[in-house]
C-alpha positions as CSV (number, residue, x, y, z in Angstrom):
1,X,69.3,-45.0,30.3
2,X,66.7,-47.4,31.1
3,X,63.2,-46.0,32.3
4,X,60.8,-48.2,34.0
5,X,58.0,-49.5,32.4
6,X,54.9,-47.2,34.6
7,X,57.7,-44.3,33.4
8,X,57.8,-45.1,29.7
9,X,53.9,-45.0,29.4
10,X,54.0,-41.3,30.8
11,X,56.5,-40.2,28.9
12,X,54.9,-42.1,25.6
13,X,51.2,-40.7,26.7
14,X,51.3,-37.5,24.4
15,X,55.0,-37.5,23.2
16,X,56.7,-34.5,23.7
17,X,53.6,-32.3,25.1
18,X,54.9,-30.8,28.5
19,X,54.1,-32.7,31.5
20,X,51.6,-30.0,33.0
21,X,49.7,-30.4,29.8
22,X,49.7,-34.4,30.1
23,X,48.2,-34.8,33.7
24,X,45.7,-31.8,32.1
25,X,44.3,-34.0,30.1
26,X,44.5,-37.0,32.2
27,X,42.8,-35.0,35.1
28,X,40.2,-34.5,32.3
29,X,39.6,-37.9,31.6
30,X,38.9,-38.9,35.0
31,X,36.4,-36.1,36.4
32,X,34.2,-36.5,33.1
33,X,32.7,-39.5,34.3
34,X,32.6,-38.8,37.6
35,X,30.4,-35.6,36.6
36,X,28.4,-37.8,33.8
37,X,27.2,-40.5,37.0
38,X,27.4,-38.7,40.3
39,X,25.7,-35.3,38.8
40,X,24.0,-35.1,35.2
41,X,25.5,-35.7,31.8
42,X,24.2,-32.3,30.6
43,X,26.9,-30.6,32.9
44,X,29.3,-33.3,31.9
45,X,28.2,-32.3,28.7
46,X,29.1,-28.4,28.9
47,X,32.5,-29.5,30.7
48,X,33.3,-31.8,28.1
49,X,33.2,-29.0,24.8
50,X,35.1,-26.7,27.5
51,X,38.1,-29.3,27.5
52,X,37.9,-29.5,23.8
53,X,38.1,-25.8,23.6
54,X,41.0,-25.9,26.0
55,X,42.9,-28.6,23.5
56,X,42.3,-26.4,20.5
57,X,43.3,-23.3,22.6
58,X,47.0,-25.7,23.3
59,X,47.3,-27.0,19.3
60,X,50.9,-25.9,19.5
61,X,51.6,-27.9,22.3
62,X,50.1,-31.3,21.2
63,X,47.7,-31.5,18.3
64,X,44.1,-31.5,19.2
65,X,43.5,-34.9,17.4
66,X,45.1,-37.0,20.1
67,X,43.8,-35.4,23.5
68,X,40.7,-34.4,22.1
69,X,39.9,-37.7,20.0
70,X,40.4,-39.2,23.7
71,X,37.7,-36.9,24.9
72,X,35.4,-38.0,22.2
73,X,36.2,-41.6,22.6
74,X,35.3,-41.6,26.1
75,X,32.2,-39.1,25.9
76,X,30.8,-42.4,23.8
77,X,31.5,-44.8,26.2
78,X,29.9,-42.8,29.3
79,X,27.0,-41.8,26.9
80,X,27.3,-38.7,26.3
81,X,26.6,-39.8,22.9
82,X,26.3,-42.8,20.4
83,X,28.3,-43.9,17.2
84,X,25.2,-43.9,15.7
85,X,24.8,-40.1,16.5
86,X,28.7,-39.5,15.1
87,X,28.0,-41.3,12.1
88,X,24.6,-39.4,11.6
89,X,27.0,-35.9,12.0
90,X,29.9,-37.2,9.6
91,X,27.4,-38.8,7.1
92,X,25.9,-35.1,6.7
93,X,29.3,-33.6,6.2
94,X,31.0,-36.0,4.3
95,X,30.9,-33.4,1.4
96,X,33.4,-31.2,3.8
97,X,35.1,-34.6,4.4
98,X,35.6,-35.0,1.0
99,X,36.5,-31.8,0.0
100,X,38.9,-31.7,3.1
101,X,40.9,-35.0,1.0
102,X,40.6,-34.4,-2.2
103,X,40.9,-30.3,-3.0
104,X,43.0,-29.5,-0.6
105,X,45.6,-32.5,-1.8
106,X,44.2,-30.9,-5.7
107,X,45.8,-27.2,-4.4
108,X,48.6,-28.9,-3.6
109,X,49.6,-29.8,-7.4
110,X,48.9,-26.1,-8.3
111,X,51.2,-24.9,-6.0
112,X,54.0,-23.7,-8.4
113,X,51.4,-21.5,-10.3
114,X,49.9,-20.5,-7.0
115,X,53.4,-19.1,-5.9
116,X,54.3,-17.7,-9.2
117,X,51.4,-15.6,-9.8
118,X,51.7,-14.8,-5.5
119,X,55.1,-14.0,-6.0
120,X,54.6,-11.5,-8.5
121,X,51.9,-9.9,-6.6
122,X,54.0,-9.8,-3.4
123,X,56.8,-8.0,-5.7
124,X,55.1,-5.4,-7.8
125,X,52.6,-4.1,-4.7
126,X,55.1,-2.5,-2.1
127,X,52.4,-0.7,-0.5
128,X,51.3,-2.9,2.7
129,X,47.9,-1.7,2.9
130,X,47.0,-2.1,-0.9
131,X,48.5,-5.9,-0.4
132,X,46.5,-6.6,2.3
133,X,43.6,-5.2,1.0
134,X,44.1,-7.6,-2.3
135,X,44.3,-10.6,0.0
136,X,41.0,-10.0,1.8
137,X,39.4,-8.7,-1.3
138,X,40.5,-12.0,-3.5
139,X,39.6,-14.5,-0.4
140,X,36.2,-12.8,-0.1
141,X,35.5,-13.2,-4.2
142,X,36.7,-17.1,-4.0
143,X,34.7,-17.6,-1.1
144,X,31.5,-16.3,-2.8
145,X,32.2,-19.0,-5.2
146,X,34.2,-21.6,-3.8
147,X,34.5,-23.3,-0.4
148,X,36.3,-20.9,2.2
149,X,38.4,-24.3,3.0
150,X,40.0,-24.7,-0.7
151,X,40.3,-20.4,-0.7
152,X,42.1,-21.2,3.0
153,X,44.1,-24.4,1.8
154,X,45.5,-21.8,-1.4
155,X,46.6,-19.2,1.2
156,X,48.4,-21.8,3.1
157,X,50.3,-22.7,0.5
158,X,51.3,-19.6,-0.6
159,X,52.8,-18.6,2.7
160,X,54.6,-21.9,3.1
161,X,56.5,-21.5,0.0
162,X,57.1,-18.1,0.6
163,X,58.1,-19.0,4.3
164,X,60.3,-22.1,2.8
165,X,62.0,-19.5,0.8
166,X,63.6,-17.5,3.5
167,X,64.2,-19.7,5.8
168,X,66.2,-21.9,3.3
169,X,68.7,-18.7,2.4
170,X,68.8,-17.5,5.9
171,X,70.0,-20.8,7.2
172,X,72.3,-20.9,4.3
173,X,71.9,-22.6,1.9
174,X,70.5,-22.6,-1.6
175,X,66.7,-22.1,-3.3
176,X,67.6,-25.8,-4.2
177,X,68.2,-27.2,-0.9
178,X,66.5,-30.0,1.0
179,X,65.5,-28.1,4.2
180,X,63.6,-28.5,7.2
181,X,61.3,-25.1,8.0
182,X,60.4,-26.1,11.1
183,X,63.7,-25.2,13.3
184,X,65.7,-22.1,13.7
185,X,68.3,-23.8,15.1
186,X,70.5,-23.0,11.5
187,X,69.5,-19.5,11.0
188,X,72.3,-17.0,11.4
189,X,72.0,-14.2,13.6
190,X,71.9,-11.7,11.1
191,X,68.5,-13.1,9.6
192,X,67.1,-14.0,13.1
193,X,65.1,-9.9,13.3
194,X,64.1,-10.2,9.5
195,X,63.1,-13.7,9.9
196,X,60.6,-12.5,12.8
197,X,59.4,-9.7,11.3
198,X,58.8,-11.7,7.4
199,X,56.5,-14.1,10.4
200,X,54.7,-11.0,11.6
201,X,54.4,-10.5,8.1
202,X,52.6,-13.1,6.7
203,X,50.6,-13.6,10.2
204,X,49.0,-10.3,9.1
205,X,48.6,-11.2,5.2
206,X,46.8,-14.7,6.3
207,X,44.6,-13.3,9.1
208,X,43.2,-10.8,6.1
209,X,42.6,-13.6,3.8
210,X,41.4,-15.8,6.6
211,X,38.8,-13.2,7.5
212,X,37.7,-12.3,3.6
213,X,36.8,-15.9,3.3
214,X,34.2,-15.2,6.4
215,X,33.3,-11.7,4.7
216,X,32.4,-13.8,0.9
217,X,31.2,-16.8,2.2
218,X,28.6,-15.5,4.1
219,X,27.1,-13.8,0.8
220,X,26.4,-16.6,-1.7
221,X,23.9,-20.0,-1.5
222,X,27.4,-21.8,-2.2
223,X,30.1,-19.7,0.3
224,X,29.5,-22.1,3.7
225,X,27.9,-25.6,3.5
226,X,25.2,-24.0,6.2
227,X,24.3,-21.2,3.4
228,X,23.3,-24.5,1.1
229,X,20.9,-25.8,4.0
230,X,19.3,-23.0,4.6
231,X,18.9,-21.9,1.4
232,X,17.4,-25.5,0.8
233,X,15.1,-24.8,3.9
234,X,13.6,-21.5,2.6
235,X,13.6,-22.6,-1.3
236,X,16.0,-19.7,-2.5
237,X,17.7,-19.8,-5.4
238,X,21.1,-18.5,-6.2
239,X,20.1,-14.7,-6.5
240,X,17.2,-14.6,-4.1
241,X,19.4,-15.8,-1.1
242,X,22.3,-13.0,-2.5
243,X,19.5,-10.1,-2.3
244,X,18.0,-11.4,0.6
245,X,21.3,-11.5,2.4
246,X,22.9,-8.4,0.9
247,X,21.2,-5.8,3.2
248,X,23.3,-7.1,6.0
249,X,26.3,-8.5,3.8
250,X,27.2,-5.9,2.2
251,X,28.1,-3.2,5.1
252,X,29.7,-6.2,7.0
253,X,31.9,-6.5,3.9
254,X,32.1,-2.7,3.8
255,X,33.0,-2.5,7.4
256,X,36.1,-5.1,7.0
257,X,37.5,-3.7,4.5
258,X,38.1,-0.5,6.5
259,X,39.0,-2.5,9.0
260,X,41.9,-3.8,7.2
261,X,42.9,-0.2,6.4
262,X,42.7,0.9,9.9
263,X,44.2,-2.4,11.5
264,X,47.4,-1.6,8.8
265,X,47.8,2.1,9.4
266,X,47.7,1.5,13.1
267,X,49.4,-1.7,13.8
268,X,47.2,-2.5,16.3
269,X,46.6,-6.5,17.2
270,X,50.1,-7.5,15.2
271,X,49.3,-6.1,12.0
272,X,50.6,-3.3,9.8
273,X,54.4,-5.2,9.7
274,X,55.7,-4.5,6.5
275,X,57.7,-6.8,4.4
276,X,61.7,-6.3,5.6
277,X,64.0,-5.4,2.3
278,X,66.3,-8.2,3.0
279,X,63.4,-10.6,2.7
280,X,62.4,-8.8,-0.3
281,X,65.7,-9.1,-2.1
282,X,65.8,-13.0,-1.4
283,X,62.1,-13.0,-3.1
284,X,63.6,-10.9,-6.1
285,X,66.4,-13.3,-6.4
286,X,64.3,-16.3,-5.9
287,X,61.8,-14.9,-9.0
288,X,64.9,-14.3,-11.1
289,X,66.7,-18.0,-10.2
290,X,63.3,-19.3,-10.9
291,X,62.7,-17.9,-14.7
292,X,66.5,-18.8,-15.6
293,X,66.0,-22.3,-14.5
294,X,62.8,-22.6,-15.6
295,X,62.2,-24.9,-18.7
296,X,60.2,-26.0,-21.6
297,X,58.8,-28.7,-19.7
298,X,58.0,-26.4,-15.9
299,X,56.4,-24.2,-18.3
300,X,54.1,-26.4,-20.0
301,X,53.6,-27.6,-16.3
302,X,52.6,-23.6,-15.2
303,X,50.2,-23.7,-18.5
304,X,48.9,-27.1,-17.4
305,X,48.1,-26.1,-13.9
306,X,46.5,-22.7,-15.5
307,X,44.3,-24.9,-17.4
308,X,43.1,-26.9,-14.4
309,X,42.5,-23.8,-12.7
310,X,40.1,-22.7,-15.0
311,X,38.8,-25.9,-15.0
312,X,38.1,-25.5,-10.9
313,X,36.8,-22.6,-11.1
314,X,34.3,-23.4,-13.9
315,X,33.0,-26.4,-12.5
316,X,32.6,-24.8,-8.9
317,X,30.9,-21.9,-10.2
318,X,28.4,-24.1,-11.9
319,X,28.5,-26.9,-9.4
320,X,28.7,-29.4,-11.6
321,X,29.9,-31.9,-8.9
322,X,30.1,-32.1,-5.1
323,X,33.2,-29.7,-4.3
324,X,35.3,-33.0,-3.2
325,X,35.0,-34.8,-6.5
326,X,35.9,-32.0,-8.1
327,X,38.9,-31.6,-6.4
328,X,39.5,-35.2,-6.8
329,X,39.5,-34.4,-10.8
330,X,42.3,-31.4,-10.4
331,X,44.6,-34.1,-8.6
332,X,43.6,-36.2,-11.7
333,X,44.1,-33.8,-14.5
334,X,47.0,-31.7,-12.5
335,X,49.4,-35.0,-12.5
336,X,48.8,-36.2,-15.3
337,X,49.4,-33.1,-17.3
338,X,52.4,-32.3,-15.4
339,X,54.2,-35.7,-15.5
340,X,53.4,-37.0,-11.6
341,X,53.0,-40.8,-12.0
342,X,54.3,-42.4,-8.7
343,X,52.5,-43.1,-5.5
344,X,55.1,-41.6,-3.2
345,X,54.8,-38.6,-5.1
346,X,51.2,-38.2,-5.0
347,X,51.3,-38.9,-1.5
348,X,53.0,-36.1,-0.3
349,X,49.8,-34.5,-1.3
350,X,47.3,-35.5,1.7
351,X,49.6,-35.2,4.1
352,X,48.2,-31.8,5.3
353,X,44.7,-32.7,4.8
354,X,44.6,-35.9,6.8
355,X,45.4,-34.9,10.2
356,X,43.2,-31.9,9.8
357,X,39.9,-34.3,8.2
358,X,40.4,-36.8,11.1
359,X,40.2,-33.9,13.7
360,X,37.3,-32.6,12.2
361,X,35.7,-36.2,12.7
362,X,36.7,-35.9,16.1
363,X,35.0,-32.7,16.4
364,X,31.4,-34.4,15.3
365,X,31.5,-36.4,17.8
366,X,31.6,-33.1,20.0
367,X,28.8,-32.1,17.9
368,X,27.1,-35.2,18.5
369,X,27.2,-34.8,22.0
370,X,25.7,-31.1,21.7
371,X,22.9,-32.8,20.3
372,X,22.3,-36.4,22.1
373,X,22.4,-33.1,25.3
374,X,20.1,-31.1,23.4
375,X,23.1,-28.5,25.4
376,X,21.4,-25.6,23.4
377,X,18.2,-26.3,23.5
378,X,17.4,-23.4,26.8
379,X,18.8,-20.7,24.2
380,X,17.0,-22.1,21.1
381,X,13.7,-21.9,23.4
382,X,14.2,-18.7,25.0
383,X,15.1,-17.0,21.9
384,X,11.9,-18.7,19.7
385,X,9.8,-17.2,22.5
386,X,10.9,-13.8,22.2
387,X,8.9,-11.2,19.6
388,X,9.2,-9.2,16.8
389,X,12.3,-7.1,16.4
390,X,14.0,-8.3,19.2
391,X,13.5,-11.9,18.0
392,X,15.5,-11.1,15.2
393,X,18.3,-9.6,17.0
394,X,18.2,-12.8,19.9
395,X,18.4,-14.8,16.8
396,X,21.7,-13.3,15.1
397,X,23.1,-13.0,18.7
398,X,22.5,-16.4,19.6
399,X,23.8,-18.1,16.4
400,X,27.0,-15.8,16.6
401,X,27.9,-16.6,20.3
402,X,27.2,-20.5,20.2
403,X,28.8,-20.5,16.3
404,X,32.0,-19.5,18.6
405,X,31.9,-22.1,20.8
406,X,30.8,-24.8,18.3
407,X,30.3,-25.8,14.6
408,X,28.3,-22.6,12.7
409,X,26.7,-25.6,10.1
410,X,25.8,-27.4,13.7
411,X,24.1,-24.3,15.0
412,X,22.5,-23.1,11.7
413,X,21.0,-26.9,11.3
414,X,19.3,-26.8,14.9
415,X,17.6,-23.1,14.0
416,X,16.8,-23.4,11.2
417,X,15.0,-26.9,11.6
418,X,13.4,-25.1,14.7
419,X,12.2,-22.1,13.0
420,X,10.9,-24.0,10.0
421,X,8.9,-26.3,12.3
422,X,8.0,-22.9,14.2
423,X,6.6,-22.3,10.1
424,X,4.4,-25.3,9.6
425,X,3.1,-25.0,12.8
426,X,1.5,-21.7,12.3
427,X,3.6,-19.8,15.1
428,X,5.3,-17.8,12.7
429,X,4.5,-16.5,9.3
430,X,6.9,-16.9,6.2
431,X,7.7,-12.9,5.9
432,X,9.4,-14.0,9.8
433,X,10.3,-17.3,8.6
434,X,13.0,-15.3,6.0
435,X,13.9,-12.6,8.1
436,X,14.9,-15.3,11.1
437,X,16.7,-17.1,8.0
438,X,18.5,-14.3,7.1
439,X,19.5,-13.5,11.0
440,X,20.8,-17.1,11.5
441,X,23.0,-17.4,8.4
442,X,24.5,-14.0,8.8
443,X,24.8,-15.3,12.9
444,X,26.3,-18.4,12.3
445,X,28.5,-17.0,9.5
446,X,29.8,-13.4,10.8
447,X,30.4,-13.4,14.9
448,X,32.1,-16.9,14.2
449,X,35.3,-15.2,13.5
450,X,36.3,-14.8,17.0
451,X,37.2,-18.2,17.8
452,X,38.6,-20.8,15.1
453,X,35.5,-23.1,16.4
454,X,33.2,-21.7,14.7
455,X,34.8,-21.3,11.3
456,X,36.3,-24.8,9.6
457,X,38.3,-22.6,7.6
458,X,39.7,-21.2,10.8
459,X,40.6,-24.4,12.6
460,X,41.9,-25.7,9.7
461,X,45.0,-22.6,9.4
462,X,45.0,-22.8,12.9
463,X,45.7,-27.0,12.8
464,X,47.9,-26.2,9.4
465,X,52.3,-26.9,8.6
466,X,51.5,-22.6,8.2
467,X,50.6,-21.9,12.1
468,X,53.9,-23.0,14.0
469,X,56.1,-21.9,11.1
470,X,54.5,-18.2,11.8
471,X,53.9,-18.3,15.4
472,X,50.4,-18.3,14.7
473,X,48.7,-19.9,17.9
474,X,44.8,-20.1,19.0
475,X,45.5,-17.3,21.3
476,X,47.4,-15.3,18.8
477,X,44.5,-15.8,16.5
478,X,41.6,-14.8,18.7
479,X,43.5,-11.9,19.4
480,X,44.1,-10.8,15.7
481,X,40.5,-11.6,14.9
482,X,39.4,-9.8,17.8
483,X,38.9,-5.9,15.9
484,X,37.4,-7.6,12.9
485,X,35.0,-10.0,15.2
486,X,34.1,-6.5,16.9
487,X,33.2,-4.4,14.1
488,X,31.4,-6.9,11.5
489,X,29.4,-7.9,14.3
490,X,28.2,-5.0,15.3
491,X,27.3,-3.8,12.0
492,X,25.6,-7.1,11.3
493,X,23.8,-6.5,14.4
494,X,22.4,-3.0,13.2
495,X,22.0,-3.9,9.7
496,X,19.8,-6.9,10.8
497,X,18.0,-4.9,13.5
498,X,17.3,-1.8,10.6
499,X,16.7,-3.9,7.6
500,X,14.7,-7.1,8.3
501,X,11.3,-5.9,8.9
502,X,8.2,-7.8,8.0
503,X,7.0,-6.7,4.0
504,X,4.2,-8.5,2.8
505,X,5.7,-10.3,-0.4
506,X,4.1,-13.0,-3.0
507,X,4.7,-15.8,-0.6
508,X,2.6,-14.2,2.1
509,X,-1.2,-12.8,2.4
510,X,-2.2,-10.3,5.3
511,X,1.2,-11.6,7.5
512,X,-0.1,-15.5,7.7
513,X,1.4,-18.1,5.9
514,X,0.2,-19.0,2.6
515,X,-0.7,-22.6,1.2
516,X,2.1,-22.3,-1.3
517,X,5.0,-21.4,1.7
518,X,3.5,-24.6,3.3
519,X,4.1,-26.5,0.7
520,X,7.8,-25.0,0.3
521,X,8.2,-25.7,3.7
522,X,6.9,-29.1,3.7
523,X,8.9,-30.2,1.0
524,X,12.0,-28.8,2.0
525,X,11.5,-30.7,5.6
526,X,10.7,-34.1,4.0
527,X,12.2,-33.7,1.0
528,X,9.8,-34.8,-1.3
529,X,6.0,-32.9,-1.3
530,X,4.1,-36.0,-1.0
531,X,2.4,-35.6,2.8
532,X,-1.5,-34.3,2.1
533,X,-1.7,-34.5,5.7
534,X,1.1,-31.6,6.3
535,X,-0.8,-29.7,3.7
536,X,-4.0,-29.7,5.1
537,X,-3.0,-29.4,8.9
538,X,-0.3,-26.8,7.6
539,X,-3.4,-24.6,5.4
540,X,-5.7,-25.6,8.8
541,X,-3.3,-24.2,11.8
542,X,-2.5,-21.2,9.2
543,X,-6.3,-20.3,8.6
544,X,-6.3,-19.1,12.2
């Protein structure tokens, strides 16, 4: 049947989103720059991250890249912001950027060690509440370490191959078979109940390990690529930004733990679903087909994989490379060790990644517009006005509600380049200097769990093959982060209201900034300590 041209753009524009969701979207696209000309761009501004929210919110209908890499295209051509402001934000993240192409396609090559060793930790723990408390435990440690996007890009495909298990046998066919995960339309009634309670399942499993990531990657100098900059900021080394952190890190990690107890033994939010016994007798046949087939060659493969392993972990832990080319050496050694020596076959490997790193370019330009807006600046001035203890609760309260609506390395860049100008000024001594520090990585880094805007690890399960297979939507996710969001940030609250008090330390003399925190500051804001004239008029302004 024949459509008419004005009818065939419609029903191209978006594909197969629903029609509601189209003239959404194209309702959006007019009134921005209606708003931008006829009333101010800073309201256009707030509307405009409101609509992107609202296309993350609908990833299962359409994926955000398309509707909201139209928003950003257009919030560039009413000037809202500038290519020259996007490139600024992607040039300072290309690390994530790379680490988004090249690790997560270097998981992929491990992923027949990843699911072995999974496998025979899903099949020797029966207990759901140990299991989950394993998952959250080993996120949070890898985190510490590693980047909570490779610890996230491991879970993921873990769960797809467990996923791609069960649904291949309960549609019928064999552990051999070439299947397509992504419709139900061959699964026989009989598996249809098991098939949605194994989803509940893993939902549960990956919302544990999501969250650990948040729990050990707030920690560590290396856990979140804001932990780096502000550790940079504040010249902390690896074990001063651990100790200075742990007062608050360690209850909050404490405190989600028991959550994952409580959340399991309850079943509130869709968790505490236990692994159904027919999917666990696939698993055990699965295990058992796999070690009979398995030969001389997939084992040298498994010890090959091992070996790069170690190899990750070794050369994260001592950051011997920017996390991306590191990764970019696992797809290197992981192939060639285990015979993969045709393009196709390498290729398979970035498509996850791809969609998901060209997204999060999209989102830059979102944060570019936050900035060219200066849409935070009220908040950043109203809190850097405030006092004492209660500046140091504004501060983690602030970070943690606009980490939620936007990037948490975004909002921990803007503090802490305020408060370390608030520094070299003379407003604020270093003893405050730390303490807000400490308040605006454990901000950016703990209430950010509520929404997957704030956390890249987030976005990226939410944006994953993983989320439709499970049912795992942005509402669905919200909602099983909601307990967890509640409880570590309260605690965070109370540990950062309790513990950070001013103490006079080596860095400070009487409360006022010292000549050396100066030239700390100084050098970490330029970079280099070559500007005599920030030394004296820094030493000057802190003499008074």
């Amino acid at each position: 049947m024949s459509h008419s041209l004005p009818k065939a753009f419609v029903e191209n524009f978006l594909g197969n989103a629903p029609v509601w969701y189209k003239f959404t979207i194209f309702a959006f696209l007019v009134i921005n720059p209606i708003v931008a000309f006829m009333i101010n761009k800073y309201v256009a501004g707030w509307l405009l991250i409101i609509e992107f929210i609202f296309t993350l919110t609908m990833a299962l209908k359409c994926y955000p890249l398309l509707p909201g890499g139209l928003l950003a295209i257009q919030s560039v051509f009413i000037g809202l912001t500038s290519p020259e402001t996007v490139m600024h934000e992607v040039e300072g993240a290309l690390d994530v950027i790379l680490l988004l192409m090249f690790m997560v396609a270097g998981i992929y090559f491990m992923k027949d060690l990843l699911l072995f060793i999974f496998t025979k930790m899903l099949l020797g723990i029966r207990s759901k509440v140990v299991l989950s408390l394993l998952f959250s435990l080993v996120a949070a440690f890898l985190s510490a370490f590693l980047d909570a996007l490779t610890v996230t890009a491991v879970v993921i495909a873990v769960a797809v191959g467990f996923y791609g298990i069960y649904h291949t046998v309960a549609s019928g066919k064999k552990f051999t078979s070439d299947h397509d995960h992504g419709t139900d339309d061959e699964i026989h009634d009989l598996h249809r109940e098991d098939l949605d309670a194994f989803r509940s399942f893993l939902r549960s499993l990956v919302m544990h390990a999501a969250v650990g990531t948040a729990l050990g990657g707030v920690c560590t100098l290396v856990g979140e690529p804001q932990n780096l900059l502000i550790a940079s900021k504040a010249s902390w080394e690896f074990s001063e930004f651990f100790i200075r952190m742990s007062p608050v890190t360690m209850p909050v990690l404490a405190a989600g733990l028991i959550t994952v107890v409580v959340l399991e033994k309850t079943s509130w939010f869709g968790y505490g679903q236990i692994l159904p016994e027919k999917v666990r007798h696939v698993m055990e046949e699965y295990a058992e087909y796999e070690a009979g087939q398995r030969t001389s060659k997939d084992k040298a493969a498994l010890v090959a994989q091992a070996i790069t392993g170690i190899w990750l972990i070794i050369a994260l832990g001592l950051h011997l490379a920017e996390v991306g080319l590191i990764g970019l050496s696992v797809i290197v050694l992981a192939t060639a060790m285990c015979g993969i020596n045709e393009e196709h076959q390498i290729g398979h490997a970035f498509e996850e990644a791809l969609p998901f790193t060209a997204l999060l370019t999209v989102f830059f330009a979102i944060v570019g517009v936050i900035a060219d807006q200066a849409l935070f600046k009220p908040i950043t001035d109203a809190v850097l006005a405030m006092e004492g203890d209660t500046q140091v609760a504004m501060f983690y309260i602030a970070n943690g509600v606009l980490s939620m609506i936007s990037d948490n390395v975004f909002v921990a860049t803007v503090y802490i380049n305020e408060v370390a100008k608030a520094a070299l000024d003379g407003t604020i001594s270093r003893e405050v200097f730390d303490m807000l520090a400490v308040a605006i990585n454990t901000g950016t880094n703990i209430p950010s769990v509520a929404t997957p805007n704030g956390q890249a690890a987030f976005l990226f399960l939410l944006t994953s093959a993983l989320a439709p297979l499970i049912r795992l939507s942005y509402v669905k996710m919200v909602i099983m982060a909601f307990p967890y969001t509640i409880v570590m940030s309260l605690v965070g609250l109370v540990m950062v209201m309790t513990t950070l008090k001013p103490q006079t330390d080596a860095m400070t003399e009487n409360g006022t900034i010292t000549q050396h925190s100066i030239e700390q500051l100084c050098t970490a804001m330029s970079g280099e300590w070559k500007n005599d004239a920030c030394i004296l008029d820094g030493a000057n302004r802190a003499s008074h």
